[in-house]
C-alpha atoms as one frame of an Amber mdcrd trajectory, in Angstrom:
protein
   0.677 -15.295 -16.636  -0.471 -14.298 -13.151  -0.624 -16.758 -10.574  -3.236
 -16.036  -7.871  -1.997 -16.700  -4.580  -2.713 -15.001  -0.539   0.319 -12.787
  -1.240  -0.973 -11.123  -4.401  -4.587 -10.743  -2.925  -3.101  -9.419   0.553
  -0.904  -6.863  -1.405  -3.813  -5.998  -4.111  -6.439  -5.251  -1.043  -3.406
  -3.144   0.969  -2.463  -1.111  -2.169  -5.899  -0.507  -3.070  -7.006   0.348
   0.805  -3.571   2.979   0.581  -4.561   3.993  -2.938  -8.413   4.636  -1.521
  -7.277   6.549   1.338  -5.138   9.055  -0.708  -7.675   9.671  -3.478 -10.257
  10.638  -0.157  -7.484  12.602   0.948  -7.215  14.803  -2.152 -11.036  14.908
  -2.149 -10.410  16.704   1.288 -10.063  20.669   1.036  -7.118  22.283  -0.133
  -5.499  18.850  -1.321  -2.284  17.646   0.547   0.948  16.758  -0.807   0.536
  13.754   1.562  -2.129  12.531  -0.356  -0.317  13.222  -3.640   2.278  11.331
  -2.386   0.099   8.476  -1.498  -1.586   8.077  -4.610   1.230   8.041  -6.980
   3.314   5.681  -4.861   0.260   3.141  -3.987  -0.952   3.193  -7.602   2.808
   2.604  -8.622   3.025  -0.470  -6.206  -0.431  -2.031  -7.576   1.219  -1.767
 -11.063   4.230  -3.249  -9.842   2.892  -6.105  -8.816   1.765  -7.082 -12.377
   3.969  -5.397 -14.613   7.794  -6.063 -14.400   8.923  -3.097 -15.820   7.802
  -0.530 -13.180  11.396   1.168 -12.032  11.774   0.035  -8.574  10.646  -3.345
  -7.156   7.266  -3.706  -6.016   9.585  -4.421  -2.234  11.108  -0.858  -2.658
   7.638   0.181  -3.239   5.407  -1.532  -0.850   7.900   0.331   1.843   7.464
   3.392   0.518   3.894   3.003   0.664   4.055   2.063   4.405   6.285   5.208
   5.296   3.606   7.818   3.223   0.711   5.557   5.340   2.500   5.790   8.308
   3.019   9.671   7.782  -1.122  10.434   6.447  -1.681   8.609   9.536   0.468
  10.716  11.866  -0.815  13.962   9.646  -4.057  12.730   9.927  -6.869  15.363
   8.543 -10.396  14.923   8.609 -10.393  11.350   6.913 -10.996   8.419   8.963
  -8.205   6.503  10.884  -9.513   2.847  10.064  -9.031   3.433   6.274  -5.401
   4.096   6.763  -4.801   1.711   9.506  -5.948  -1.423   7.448  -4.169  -0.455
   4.718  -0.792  -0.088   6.949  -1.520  -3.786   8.635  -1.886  -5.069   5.067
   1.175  -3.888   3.604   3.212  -4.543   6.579   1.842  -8.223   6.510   2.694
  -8.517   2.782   6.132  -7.247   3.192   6.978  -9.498   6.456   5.631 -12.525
   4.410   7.340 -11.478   1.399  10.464 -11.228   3.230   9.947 -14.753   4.826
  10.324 -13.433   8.479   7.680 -15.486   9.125   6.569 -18.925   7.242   3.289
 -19.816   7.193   2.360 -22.749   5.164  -0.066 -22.301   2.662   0.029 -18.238
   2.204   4.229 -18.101   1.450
């Protein structure tokens, strides 16, 4: 059973923003690895969050995700930059409230 709470929405709407972004980025010409990259590793971290037996933890995988968003973003092509910049504030607010760096009542 899957409990709905802010953390699974915030990480569901940043994984699909990153997972988004690279399909548009393979939809680009000539098809980048960064975008291969992104896809695979976003879809894996949606998957994560709902089924346990995904390899790494959906934490291992919500930083990868940030690294390949932080990279499309520096390697930006002719996709747009607010795509890939909500998605990188998204994850990076799931995995600081995941992490309990910082408590806010109600959402962790």
């Amino acid at each position: 059973m899957i409990t709905l709470s802010w953390l699974l929405i915030i990480a569901l709407v940043g994984g699909a923003l990153a997972l988004v972004d690279g399909i548009r980025r393979l939809r680009g010409k000539g098809g980048s690895v960064v975008g291969v990259i992104e896809v695979i590793v976003a879809a894996l971290f949606v998957l994560s969050l709902f089924l346990p037996g995904i390899p790494f933890g959906s934490l291992v995988l919500g930083i990868a995700t940030l690294v390949v968003l932080v990279v499309a973003l520096i390697t930006r092509g002719r996709t747009g930059l607010a795509l890939t910049i909500s998605a990188i504030v998204l994850v990076a607010l799931w995995l600081v409230l995941v992490n309990r760096w910082l408590v806010i009542p109600g959402i962790n």
